[in-house]
C-alpha positions in Angstrom: 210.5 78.9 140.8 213.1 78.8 143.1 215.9 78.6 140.6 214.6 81.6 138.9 214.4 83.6 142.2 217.5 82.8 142.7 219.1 84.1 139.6 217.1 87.0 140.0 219.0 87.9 143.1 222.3 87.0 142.0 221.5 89.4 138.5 220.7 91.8 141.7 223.6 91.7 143.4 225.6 91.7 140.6 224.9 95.1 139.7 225.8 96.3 143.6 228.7 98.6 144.9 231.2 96.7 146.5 230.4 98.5 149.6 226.8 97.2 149.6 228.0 93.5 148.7 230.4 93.8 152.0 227.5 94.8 154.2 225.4 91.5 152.4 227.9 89.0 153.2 226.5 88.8 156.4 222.5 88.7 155.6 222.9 84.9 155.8 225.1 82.0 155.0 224.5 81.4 151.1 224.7 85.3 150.5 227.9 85.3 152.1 229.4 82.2 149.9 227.9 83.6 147.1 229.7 86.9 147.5 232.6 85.2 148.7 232.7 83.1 144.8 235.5 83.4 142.3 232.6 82.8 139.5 230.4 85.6 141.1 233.9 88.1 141.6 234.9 87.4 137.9 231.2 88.5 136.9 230.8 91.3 138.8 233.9 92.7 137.8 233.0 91.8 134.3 229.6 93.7 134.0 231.5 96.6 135.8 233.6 96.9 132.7 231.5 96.6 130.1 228.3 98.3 130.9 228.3 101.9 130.1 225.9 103.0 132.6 227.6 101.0 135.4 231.3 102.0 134.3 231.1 105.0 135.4 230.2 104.7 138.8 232.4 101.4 139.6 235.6 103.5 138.1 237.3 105.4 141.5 240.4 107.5 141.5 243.1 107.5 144.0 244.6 110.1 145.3 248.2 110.3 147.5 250.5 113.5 148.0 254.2 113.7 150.0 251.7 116.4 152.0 249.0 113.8 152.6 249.5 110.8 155.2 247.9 108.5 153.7 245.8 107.2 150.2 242.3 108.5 149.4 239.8 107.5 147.7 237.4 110.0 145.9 234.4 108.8 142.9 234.0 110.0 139.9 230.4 110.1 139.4 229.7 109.9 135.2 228.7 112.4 133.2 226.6 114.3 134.7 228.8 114.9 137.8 229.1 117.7 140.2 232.4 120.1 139.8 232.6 118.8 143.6 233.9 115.1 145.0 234.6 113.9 148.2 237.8 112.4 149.0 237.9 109.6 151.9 241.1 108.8 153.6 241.6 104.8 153.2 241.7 102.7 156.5 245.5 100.6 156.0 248.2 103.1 157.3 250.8 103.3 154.5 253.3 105.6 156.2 255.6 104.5 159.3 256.6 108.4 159.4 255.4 111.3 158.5 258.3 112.7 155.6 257.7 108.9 153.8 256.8 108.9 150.5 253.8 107.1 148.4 254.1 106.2 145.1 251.1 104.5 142.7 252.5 101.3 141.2 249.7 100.7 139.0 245.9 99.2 139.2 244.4 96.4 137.4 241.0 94.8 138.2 240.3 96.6 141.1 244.0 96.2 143.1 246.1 99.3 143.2 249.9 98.6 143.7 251.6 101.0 146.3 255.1 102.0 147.2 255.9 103.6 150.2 258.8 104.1 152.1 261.3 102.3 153.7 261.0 99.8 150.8 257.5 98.6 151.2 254.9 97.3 148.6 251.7 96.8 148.8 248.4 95.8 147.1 245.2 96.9 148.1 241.9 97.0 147.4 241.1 100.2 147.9 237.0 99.2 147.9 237.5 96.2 150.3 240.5 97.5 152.5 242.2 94.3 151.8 246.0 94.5 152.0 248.8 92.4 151.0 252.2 93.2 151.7 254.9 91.9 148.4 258.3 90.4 150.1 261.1 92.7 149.5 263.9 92.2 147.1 266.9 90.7 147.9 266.1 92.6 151.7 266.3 96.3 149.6 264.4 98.6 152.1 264.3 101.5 149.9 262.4 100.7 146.6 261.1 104.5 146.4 262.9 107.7 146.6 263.5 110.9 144.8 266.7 110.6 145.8 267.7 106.8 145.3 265.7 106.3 141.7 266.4 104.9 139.1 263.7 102.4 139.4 261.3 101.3 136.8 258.1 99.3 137.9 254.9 98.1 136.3 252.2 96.2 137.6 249.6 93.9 135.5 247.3 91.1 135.0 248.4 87.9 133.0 245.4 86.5 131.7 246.3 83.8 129.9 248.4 82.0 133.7 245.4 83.9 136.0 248.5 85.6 137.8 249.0 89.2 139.0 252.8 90.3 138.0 254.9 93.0 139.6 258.0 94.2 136.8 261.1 96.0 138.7 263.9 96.9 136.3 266.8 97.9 138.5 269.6 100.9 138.0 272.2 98.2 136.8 269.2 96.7 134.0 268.0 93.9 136.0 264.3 92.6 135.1 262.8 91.0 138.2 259.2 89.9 138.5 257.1 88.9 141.2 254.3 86.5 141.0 251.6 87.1 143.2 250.7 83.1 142.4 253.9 82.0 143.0 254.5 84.6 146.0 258.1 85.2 144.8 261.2 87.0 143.4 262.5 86.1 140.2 265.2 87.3 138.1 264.0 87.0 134.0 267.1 88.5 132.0 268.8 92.1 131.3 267.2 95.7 130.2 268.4 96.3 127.1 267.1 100.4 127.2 268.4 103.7 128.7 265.8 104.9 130.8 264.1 107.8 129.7 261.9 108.9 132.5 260.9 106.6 135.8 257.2 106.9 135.7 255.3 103.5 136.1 254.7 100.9 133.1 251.2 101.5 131.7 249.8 97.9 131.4 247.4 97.5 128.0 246.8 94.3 125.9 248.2 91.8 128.8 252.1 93.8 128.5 253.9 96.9 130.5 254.4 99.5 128.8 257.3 102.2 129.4 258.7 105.1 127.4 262.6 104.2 126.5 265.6 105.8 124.5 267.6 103.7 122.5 271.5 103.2 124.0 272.6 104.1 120.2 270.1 107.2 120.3 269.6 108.7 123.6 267.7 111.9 122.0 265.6 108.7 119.8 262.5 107.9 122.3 260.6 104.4 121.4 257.5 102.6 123.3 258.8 99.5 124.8 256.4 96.6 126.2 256.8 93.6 128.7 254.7 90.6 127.4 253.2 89.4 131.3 252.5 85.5 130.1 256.1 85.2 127.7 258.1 87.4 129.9 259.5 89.2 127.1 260.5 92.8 125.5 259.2 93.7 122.4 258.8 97.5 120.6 255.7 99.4 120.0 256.4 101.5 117.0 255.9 105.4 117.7 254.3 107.8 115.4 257.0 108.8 112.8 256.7 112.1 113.0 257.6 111.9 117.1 261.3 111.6 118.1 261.2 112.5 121.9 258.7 112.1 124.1 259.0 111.2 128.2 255.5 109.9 129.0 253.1 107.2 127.6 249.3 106.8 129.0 246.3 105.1 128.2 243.0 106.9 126.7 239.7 105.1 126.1 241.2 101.6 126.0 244.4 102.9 123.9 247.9 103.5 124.1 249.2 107.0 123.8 252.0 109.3 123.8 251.7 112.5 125.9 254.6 115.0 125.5 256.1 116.0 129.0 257.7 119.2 129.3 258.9 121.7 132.6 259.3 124.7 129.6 257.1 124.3 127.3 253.0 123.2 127.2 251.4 121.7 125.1 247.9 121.0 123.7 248.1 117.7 122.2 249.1 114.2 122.3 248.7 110.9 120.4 246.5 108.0 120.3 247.5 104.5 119.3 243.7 103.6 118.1 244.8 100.1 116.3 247.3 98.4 119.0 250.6 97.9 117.3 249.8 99.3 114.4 252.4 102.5 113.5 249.9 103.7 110.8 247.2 104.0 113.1 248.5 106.8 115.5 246.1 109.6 115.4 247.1 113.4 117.2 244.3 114.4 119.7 244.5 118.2 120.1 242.9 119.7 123.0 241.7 123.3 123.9 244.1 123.8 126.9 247.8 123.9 127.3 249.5 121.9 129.9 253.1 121.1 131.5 252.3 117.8 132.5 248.8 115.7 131.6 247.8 112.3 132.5 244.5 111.0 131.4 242.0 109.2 133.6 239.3 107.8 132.1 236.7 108.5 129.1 233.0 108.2 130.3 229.7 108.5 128.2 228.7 111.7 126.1 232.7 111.9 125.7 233.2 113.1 129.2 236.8 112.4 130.2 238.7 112.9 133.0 242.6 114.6 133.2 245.3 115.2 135.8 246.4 117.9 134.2 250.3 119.8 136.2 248.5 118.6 139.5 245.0 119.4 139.4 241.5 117.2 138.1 239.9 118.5 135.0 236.1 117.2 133.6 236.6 117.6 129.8 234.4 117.4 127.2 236.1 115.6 123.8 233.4 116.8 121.6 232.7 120.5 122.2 236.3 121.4 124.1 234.5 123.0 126.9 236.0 121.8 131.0 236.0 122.7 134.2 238.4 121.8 137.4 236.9 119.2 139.9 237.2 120.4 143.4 238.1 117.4 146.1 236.6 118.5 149.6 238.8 116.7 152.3 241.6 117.3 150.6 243.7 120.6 150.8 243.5 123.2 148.5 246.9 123.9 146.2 249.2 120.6 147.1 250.7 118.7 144.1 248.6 115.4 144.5 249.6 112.0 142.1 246.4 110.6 141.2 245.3 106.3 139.8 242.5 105.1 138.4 241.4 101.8 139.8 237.9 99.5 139.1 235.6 98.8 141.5 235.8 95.2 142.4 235.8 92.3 145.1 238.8 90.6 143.9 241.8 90.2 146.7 244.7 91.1 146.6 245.5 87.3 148.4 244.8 85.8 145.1 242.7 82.3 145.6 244.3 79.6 143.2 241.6 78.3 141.7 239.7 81.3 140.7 238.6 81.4 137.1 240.5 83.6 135.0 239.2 87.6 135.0 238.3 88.8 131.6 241.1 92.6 131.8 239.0 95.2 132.7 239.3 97.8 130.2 242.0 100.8 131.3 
Protein backbone atom coordinates (compact mmCIF):
# COMPACT_ATOMS: atom_id res chain seq x y z
CA UNK A 1 0.00 0.00 0.00
CA UNK A 2 2.41 2.48 0.64
CA UNK A 3 4.41 1.90 -2.51
CA UNK A 4 1.39 2.22 -4.55
CA UNK A 5 0.41 5.60 -2.84
CA UNK A 6 3.43 6.57 -3.56
CA UNK A 7 3.48 6.09 -7.24
CA UNK A 8 0.17 7.52 -7.28
CA UNK A 9 1.53 10.86 -6.27
CA UNK A 10 4.58 10.83 -8.24
CA UNK A 11 2.03 9.90 -11.55
CA UNK A 12 0.37 13.13 -9.87
CA UNK A 13 2.86 15.35 -9.89
CA UNK A 14 4.10 14.37 -12.99
CA UNK A 15 1.36 15.77 -14.78
CA UNK A 16 1.85 19.39 -12.82
CA UNK A 17 2.91 22.89 -14.22
CA UNK A 18 6.20 23.62 -13.34
CA UNK A 19 4.85 26.50 -11.44
CA UNK A 20 2.84 24.21 -9.15
CA UNK A 21 5.94 21.65 -8.74
CA UNK A 22 8.04 24.94 -7.49
CA UNK A 23 5.41 25.84 -4.90
CA UNK A 24 5.55 21.69 -3.81
CA UNK A 25 9.16 21.56 -3.18
CA UNK A 26 8.58 22.96 -0.04
CA UNK A 27 5.46 20.73 1.27
CA UNK A 28 8.06 18.57 2.90
CA UNK A 29 11.45 16.99 2.54
CA UNK A 30 10.90 13.88 0.19
CA UNK A 31 8.54 16.10 -2.11
CA UNK A 32 11.29 18.43 -2.48
CA UNK A 33 14.01 15.59 -3.45
CA UNK A 34 11.71 14.15 -5.45
CA UNK A 35 11.13 17.29 -7.53
CA UNK A 36 14.61 18.12 -7.21
CA UNK A 37 15.40 14.33 -9.24
CA UNK A 38 17.09 14.04 -12.55
CA UNK A 39 14.83 10.64 -13.09
CA UNK A 40 11.65 12.69 -12.11
CA UNK A 41 12.93 16.08 -14.50
CA UNK A 42 13.60 13.62 -17.45
CA UNK A 43 10.00 12.17 -17.00
CA UNK A 44 8.17 15.13 -16.59
CA UNK A 45 9.67 16.57 -19.44
CA UNK A 46 9.03 13.45 -21.34
CA UNK A 47 5.12 13.15 -20.72
CA UNK A 48 5.16 16.92 -21.58
CA UNK A 49 6.19 16.01 -25.01
CA UNK A 50 4.38 13.29 -25.87
CA UNK A 51 0.94 13.64 -24.60
CA UNK A 52 -1.31 15.55 -26.76
CA UNK A 53 -3.53 16.81 -24.27
CA UNK A 54 -0.65 18.01 -21.98
CA UNK A 55 1.56 19.43 -25.04
CA UNK A 56 -0.36 21.99 -25.43
CA UNK A 57 -0.39 23.68 -22.30
CA UNK A 58 3.44 22.89 -21.29
CA UNK A 59 4.45 24.60 -24.83
CA UNK A 60 5.08 28.70 -23.89
CA UNK A 61 6.21 31.29 -26.32
CA UNK A 62 8.66 33.98 -25.68
CA UNK A 63 8.45 37.17 -26.55
CA UNK A 64 11.37 40.14 -26.68
CA UNK A 65 11.36 43.46 -28.79
CA UNK A 66 14.39 46.36 -29.14
CA UNK A 67 11.01 48.39 -27.59
CA UNK A 68 10.62 46.02 -24.74
CA UNK A 69 13.11 45.94 -21.66
CA UNK A 70 13.03 42.78 -20.97
CA UNK A 71 11.81 38.81 -22.14
CA UNK A 72 8.16 37.73 -21.67
CA UNK A 73 6.55 35.05 -21.27
CA UNK A 74 2.90 34.54 -22.64
CA UNK A 75 0.89 30.68 -23.01
CA UNK A 76 -0.47 29.36 -25.61
CA UNK A 77 -3.46 27.61 -24.31
CA UNK A 78 -4.45 24.56 -27.09
CA UNK A 79 -6.99 24.51 -29.30
CA UNK A 80 -9.62 25.84 -28.03
CA UNK A 81 -7.85 29.15 -26.99
CA UNK A 82 -8.96 32.60 -26.56
CA UNK A 83 -7.96 35.25 -29.46
CA UNK A 84 -6.46 36.94 -26.14
CA UNK A 85 -3.00 35.89 -23.95
CA UNK A 86 -1.36 37.44 -21.33
CA UNK A 87 2.18 38.19 -21.58
CA UNK A 88 4.30 38.34 -18.17
CA UNK A 89 7.56 40.17 -18.02
CA UNK A 90 10.34 37.48 -16.78
CA UNK A 91 12.10 38.22 -13.37
CA UNK A 92 16.29 38.04 -14.62
CA UNK A 93 17.04 41.63 -15.98
CA UNK A 94 18.58 41.10 -19.43
CA UNK A 95 19.39 44.65 -20.40
CA UNK A 96 22.26 46.83 -18.62
CA UNK A 97 20.67 49.78 -20.73
CA UNK A 98 17.88 50.69 -22.15
CA UNK A 99 18.94 50.96 -26.36
CA UNK A 100 20.53 47.04 -25.73
CA UNK A 101 19.42 44.61 -27.78
CA UNK A 102 17.83 40.87 -27.15
CA UNK A 103 18.24 38.31 -29.41
CA UNK A 104 16.63 34.44 -29.05
CA UNK A 105 19.47 31.93 -29.49
CA UNK A 106 17.33 29.06 -29.54
CA UNK A 107 15.32 26.66 -26.91
CA UNK A 108 15.52 23.03 -26.38
CA UNK A 109 13.98 21.13 -23.47
CA UNK A 110 12.75 23.87 -21.70
CA UNK A 111 16.08 26.33 -21.74
CA UNK A 112 15.90 29.35 -24.02
CA UNK A 113 19.38 30.69 -25.16
CA UNK A 114 19.61 34.61 -25.04
CA UNK A 115 21.87 37.30 -26.44
CA UNK A 116 21.82 40.57 -25.29
CA UNK A 117 24.08 43.23 -25.39
CA UNK A 118 27.36 44.07 -24.58
CA UNK A 119 28.23 40.52 -25.48
CA UNK A 120 26.26 38.51 -23.01
CA UNK A 121 24.74 35.00 -23.14
CA UNK A 122 22.53 33.56 -21.30
CA UNK A 123 20.30 30.46 -20.56
CA UNK A 124 17.30 30.53 -18.82
CA UNK A 125 14.53 28.82 -17.90
CA UNK A 126 12.04 30.87 -18.45
CA UNK A 127 9.45 28.54 -16.12
CA UNK A 128 11.96 28.32 -13.23
CA UNK A 129 13.75 31.80 -13.52
CA UNK A 130 16.96 29.88 -13.42
CA UNK A 131 19.89 31.72 -15.17
CA UNK A 132 23.22 30.86 -16.25
CA UNK A 133 25.46 33.21 -17.79
CA UNK A 134 27.97 31.33 -20.94
CA UNK A 135 31.73 32.78 -20.58
CA UNK A 136 32.47 35.07 -23.37
CA UNK A 137 34.67 34.29 -26.30
CA UNK A 138 37.99 35.10 -26.45
CA UNK A 139 36.73 38.40 -23.97
CA UNK A 140 34.41 39.63 -27.34
CA UNK A 141 31.78 41.87 -25.58
CA UNK A 142 29.73 42.42 -28.49
CA UNK A 143 28.24 39.05 -29.75
CA UNK A 144 24.91 40.84 -31.03
CA UNK A 145 24.37 43.78 -33.12
CA UNK A 146 22.71 44.97 -36.17
CA UNK A 147 25.55 46.73 -36.84
CA UNK A 148 28.59 44.31 -35.96
CA UNK A 149 26.84 40.90 -37.53
CA UNK A 150 27.86 38.60 -39.26
CA UNK A 151 27.35 36.06 -36.57
CA UNK A 152 25.72 32.67 -36.98
CA UNK A 153 24.66 30.80 -33.72
CA UNK A 154 22.62 27.67 -32.90
CA UNK A 155 21.86 26.19 -29.78
CA UNK A 156 20.90 22.31 -29.17
CA UNK A 157 20.80 19.21 -27.12
CA UNK A 158 23.27 16.31 -27.77
CA UNK A 159 21.61 13.36 -26.72
CA UNK A 160 23.72 10.79 -27.27
CA UNK A 161 26.97 12.88 -24.63
CA UNK A 162 23.76 14.34 -22.32
CA UNK A 163 25.34 17.90 -23.11
CA UNK A 164 23.74 21.18 -24.09
CA UNK A 165 25.90 22.85 -27.09
CA UNK A 166 26.20 26.45 -28.11
CA UNK A 167 27.44 26.70 -32.22
CA UNK A 168 29.12 30.35 -33.07
CA UNK A 169 30.47 30.52 -36.61
CA UNK A 170 32.38 33.75 -36.71
CA UNK A 171 32.63 36.53 -39.81
CA UNK A 172 36.17 35.07 -40.65
CA UNK A 173 34.33 31.09 -40.77
CA UNK A 174 35.44 30.08 -37.39
CA UNK A 175 33.15 27.09 -35.78
CA UNK A 176 33.42 27.40 -31.99
CA UNK A 177 31.27 25.46 -29.59
CA UNK A 178 30.52 25.64 -26.10
CA UNK A 179 29.80 22.85 -23.87
CA UNK A 180 27.67 23.54 -21.16
CA UNK A 181 29.21 20.08 -19.54
CA UNK A 182 32.52 20.96 -20.10
CA UNK A 183 31.75 24.82 -19.26
CA UNK A 184 34.07 25.93 -22.13
CA UNK A 185 35.21 27.52 -25.49
CA UNK A 186 36.34 25.37 -28.17
CA UNK A 187 37.52 25.90 -31.50
CA UNK A 188 36.19 22.63 -34.02
CA UNK A 189 37.45 23.55 -37.60
CA UNK A 190 36.57 26.22 -40.55
CA UNK A 191 32.88 27.20 -42.27
CA UNK A 192 33.11 26.12 -45.46
CA UNK A 193 29.63 28.38 -46.59
CA UNK A 194 28.85 31.99 -47.55
CA UNK A 195 26.35 33.06 -45.27
CA UNK A 196 23.12 33.55 -46.55
CA UNK A 197 21.06 35.18 -43.91
CA UNK A 198 22.10 35.34 -39.87
CA UNK A 199 19.01 33.96 -38.35
CA UNK A 200 19.63 31.25 -35.59
CA UNK A 201 20.38 27.46 -36.48
CA UNK A 202 17.07 25.53 -36.15
CA UNK A 203 18.16 22.38 -34.13
CA UNK A 204 16.06 19.02 -35.41
CA UNK A 205 17.23 15.29 -35.30
CA UNK A 206 20.29 16.07 -32.63
CA UNK A 207 22.09 18.76 -35.59
CA UNK A 208 21.81 22.75 -36.27
CA UNK A 209 20.42 23.66 -38.97
CA UNK A 210 21.15 26.97 -41.08
CA UNK A 211 20.27 28.16 -44.55
CA UNK A 212 23.74 28.56 -46.65
CA UNK A 213 24.79 29.55 -50.32
CA UNK A 214 27.44 27.68 -51.89
CA UNK A 215 30.91 29.94 -52.33
CA UNK A 216 30.81 28.50 -56.13
CA UNK A 217 26.96 29.58 -56.29
CA UNK A 218 26.11 32.52 -54.22
CA UNK A 219 22.43 32.83 -55.91
CA UNK A 220 22.43 28.45 -55.24
CA UNK A 221 20.80 28.25 -51.50
CA UNK A 222 21.34 24.57 -49.70
CA UNK A 223 20.32 23.42 -45.98
CA UNK A 224 23.41 22.87 -44.06
CA UNK A 225 23.40 20.88 -40.54
CA UNK A 226 25.85 20.61 -37.55
CA UNK A 227 25.86 17.04 -36.18
CA UNK A 228 25.93 18.06 -31.96
CA UNK A 229 27.61 14.48 -30.87
CA UNK A 230 30.30 14.22 -34.17
CA UNK A 231 30.87 17.91 -34.45
CA UNK A 232 30.48 17.87 -38.04
CA UNK A 233 28.87 19.66 -41.36
CA UNK A 234 26.91 17.74 -43.49
CA UNK A 235 24.07 18.86 -46.41
CA UNK A 236 20.38 18.45 -46.26
CA UNK A 237 19.25 18.25 -49.83
CA UNK A 238 16.65 21.06 -50.72
CA UNK A 239 13.54 20.55 -52.80
CA UNK A 240 14.77 20.56 -56.51
CA UNK A 241 12.57 22.77 -57.71
CA UNK A 242 13.90 25.55 -54.93
CA UNK A 243 17.15 27.57 -55.75
CA UNK A 244 17.00 30.51 -53.24
CA UNK A 245 15.54 30.64 -50.16
CA UNK A 246 16.85 32.78 -46.89
CA UNK A 247 14.97 31.07 -43.96
CA UNK A 248 14.56 27.42 -42.75
CA UNK A 249 12.02 26.50 -39.70
CA UNK A 250 10.59 23.67 -38.13
CA UNK A 251 6.77 22.56 -38.50
CA UNK A 252 5.12 19.63 -36.65
CA UNK A 253 8.48 17.94 -35.81
CA UNK A 254 9.93 18.73 -39.51
CA UNK A 255 12.30 20.68 -41.29
CA UNK A 256 11.20 23.26 -43.67
CA UNK A 257 11.93 25.86 -46.03
CA UNK A 258 10.08 29.20 -45.77
CA UNK A 259 10.73 31.83 -48.51
CA UNK A 260 11.82 35.29 -46.99
CA UNK A 261 11.10 38.22 -48.94
CA UNK A 262 10.95 42.46 -48.16
CA UNK A 263 9.09 42.65 -51.94
CA UNK A 264 7.31 40.03 -52.49
CA UNK A 265 4.69 37.63 -50.14
CA UNK A 266 4.16 34.61 -50.32
CA UNK A 267 1.63 31.91 -49.39
CA UNK A 268 3.57 28.80 -49.15
CA UNK A 269 6.48 27.02 -48.00
CA UNK A 270 7.90 23.44 -47.81
CA UNK A 271 8.02 20.58 -45.56
CA UNK A 272 10.73 18.13 -45.17
CA UNK A 273 8.22 15.15 -43.94
CA UNK A 274 10.87 12.19 -44.21
CA UNK A 275 14.27 13.80 -42.62
CA UNK A 276 16.93 13.69 -45.21
CA UNK A 277 15.09 12.47 -47.73
CA UNK A 278 15.07 15.04 -51.04
CA UNK A 279 12.01 13.08 -52.40
CA UNK A 280 10.05 13.63 -49.55
CA UNK A 281 9.68 17.56 -49.53
CA UNK A 282 6.01 18.33 -49.79
CA UNK A 283 4.75 22.37 -50.55
CA UNK A 284 2.26 23.52 -47.80
CA UNK A 285 0.14 26.33 -49.30
CA UNK A 286 -1.66 28.55 -47.01
CA UNK A 287 -4.59 30.99 -47.38
CA UNK A 288 -2.64 34.22 -46.40
CA UNK A 289 0.26 36.05 -47.93
CA UNK A 290 3.12 37.03 -45.88
CA UNK A 291 6.67 39.00 -45.98
CA UNK A 292 8.13 37.14 -43.41
CA UNK A 293 6.55 33.76 -41.46
CA UNK A 294 7.96 31.77 -38.78
CA UNK A 295 6.00 28.81 -37.46
CA UNK A 296 5.46 28.05 -33.79
CA UNK A 297 3.95 25.09 -33.02
CA UNK A 298 1.14 22.57 -34.45
CA UNK A 299 -1.38 21.67 -31.61
CA UNK A 300 -4.50 19.20 -31.89
CA UNK A 301 -7.53 19.55 -34.40
CA UNK A 302 -4.49 21.05 -36.71
CA UNK A 303 -4.40 24.27 -34.84
CA UNK A 304 -1.09 25.92 -35.36
CA UNK A 305 0.54 28.77 -34.35
CA UNK A 306 2.53 31.60 -36.81
CA UNK A 307 4.65 34.75 -36.39
CA UNK A 308 3.72 35.92 -39.36
CA UNK A 309 5.81 40.00 -40.46
CA UNK A 310 5.58 40.62 -36.67
CA UNK A 311 2.33 39.69 -35.41
CA UNK A 312 0.75 36.02 -33.77
CA UNK A 313 -1.64 34.16 -35.94
CA UNK A 314 -4.03 30.91 -34.67
CA UNK A 315 -4.36 28.94 -37.96
CA UNK A 316 -6.32 26.28 -38.74
CA UNK A 317 -4.36 23.60 -41.38
CA UNK A 318 -7.50 21.94 -42.26
CA UNK A 319 -10.15 24.44 -43.12
CA UNK A 320 -7.68 27.70 -43.78
CA UNK A 321 -9.66 29.82 -41.58
CA UNK A 322 -7.25 32.29 -38.64
CA UNK A 323 -7.36 34.89 -36.55
CA UNK A 324 -4.53 37.26 -34.89
CA UNK A 325 -3.83 36.59 -31.14
CA UNK A 326 -3.87 39.74 -29.16
CA UNK A 327 -0.97 39.77 -26.17
CA UNK A 328 -2.34 42.15 -23.27
CA UNK A 329 0.82 43.56 -21.49
CA UNK A 330 2.42 44.07 -24.33
CA UNK A 331 2.03 47.16 -26.64
CA UNK A 332 0.02 47.37 -29.48
CA UNK A 333 1.97 47.71 -33.10
CA UNK A 334 5.91 47.04 -32.04
CA UNK A 335 7.79 44.46 -34.20
CA UNK A 336 8.27 41.77 -31.40
CA UNK A 337 10.81 38.37 -32.14
CA UNK A 338 9.02 35.57 -30.77
CA UNK A 339 10.55 31.45 -29.36
CA UNK A 340 8.91 28.66 -28.55
CA UNK A 341 10.24 26.86 -25.52
CA UNK A 342 8.79 23.56 -23.34
CA UNK A 343 7.73 23.70 -20.16
CA UNK A 344 10.21 21.98 -17.96
CA UNK A 345 12.30 21.72 -14.56
CA UNK A 346 15.55 21.11 -16.15
CA UNK A 347 18.46 23.85 -15.23
CA UNK A 348 20.21 25.57 -17.10
CA UNK A 349 23.40 24.50 -14.37
CA UNK A 350 23.31 21.18 -15.94
CA UNK A 351 23.80 18.30 -13.01
CA UNK A 352 26.49 15.67 -14.34
CA UNK A 353 24.88 12.72 -13.67
CA UNK A 354 21.46 13.36 -14.86
CA UNK A 355 20.09 10.69 -17.09
CA UNK A 356 20.02 11.53 -20.61
CA UNK A 357 16.50 13.62 -21.77
CA UNK A 358 14.63 11.88 -24.51
CA UNK A 359 14.56 15.62 -27.36
CA UNK A 360 11.48 17.08 -26.86
CA UNK A 361 9.80 17.36 -30.03
CA UNK A 362 10.24 21.04 -31.79
Amino acid sequence: MPKLVEDCIVNVLLRLPVKSLCRFKSVCKSWCCLISDPHFIRMHLNLASTDSCLSCRRWKLCLTSFSLPSVYLIEHQGAEADHRVVAAKLDYPLKTHPFDEVKFIGSCNGLLCVASEPGVLLLINPCTREAEEIPRLGGNRRYFTELSLPYMFGFGYAQAINDYKLVNISCKGCVFVYSLKAKSWRSVGEFPYSIVAFDPGIQLNGAIHWAVSCSMDPMNSQTIAFDLVDEKFYDVPPPGCVKDFYSIAEFGGCLCIVPDSTITTHNDFWVMKRYGIKESWTKIVISLSYFRMKPLGIFENGRAVLEIDGKLVVYNINDGSYHDLVIHGIPVGIEFEVERCIESLVSPRLRLNQEQIPPAPQ
